[in-house]
C-alpha positions as CSV (number, residue, x, y, z in Angstrom):
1,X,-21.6,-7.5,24.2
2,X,-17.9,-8.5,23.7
3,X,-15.4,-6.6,24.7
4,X,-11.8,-7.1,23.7
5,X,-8.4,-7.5,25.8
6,X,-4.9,-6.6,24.7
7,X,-2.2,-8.7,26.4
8,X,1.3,-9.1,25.6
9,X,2.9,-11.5,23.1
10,X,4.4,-13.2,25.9
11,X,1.1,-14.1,27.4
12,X,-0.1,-14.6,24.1
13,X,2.5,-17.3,23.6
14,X,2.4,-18.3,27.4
15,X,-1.8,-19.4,26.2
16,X,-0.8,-21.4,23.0
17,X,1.4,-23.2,24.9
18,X,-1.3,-24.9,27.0
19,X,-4.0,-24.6,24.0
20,X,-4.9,-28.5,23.4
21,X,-5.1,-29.5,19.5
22,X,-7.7,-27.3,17.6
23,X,-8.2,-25.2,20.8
24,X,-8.2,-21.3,20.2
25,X,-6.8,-19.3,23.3
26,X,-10.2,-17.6,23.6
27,X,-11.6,-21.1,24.2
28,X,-8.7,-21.6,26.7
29,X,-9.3,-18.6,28.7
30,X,-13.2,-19.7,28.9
31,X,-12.1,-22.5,30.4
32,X,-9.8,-21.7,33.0
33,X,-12.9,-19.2,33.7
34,X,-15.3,-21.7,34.0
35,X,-13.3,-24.1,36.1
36,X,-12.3,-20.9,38.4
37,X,-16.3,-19.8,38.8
38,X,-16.7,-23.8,39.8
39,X,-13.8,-24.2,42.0
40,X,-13.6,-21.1,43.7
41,X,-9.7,-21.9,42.8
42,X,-7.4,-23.0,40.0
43,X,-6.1,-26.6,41.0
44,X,-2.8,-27.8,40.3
45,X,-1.4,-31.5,40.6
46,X,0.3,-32.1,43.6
47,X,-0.7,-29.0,45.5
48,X,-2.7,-28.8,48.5
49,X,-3.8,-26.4,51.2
């Protein structure tokens, strides 16, 4: 089943942004999923508990 999500043009804009070459913001947002589900957490350089 798929559901659908509205978000703001901002966010929109905010996704493409960080979309790599040929990447849709769809595929984005599956990652940052998939790397969350992993994790537990997002990373970021430099940061640390």
């Amino acid at each position: 089943m798929t559901q659908t999500l509205e978000i703001s043009d901002d966010l929109k804009e905010r996704l493409d942004n960080h979309c790599e070459e040929g990447q849709s913001p769809e595929e984005l947002v599956e990652e940052l999923v998939a790397m969350y589900e992993t994790e537990g957490a997002f990373l970021q350089e430099g940061y640390s508990e």
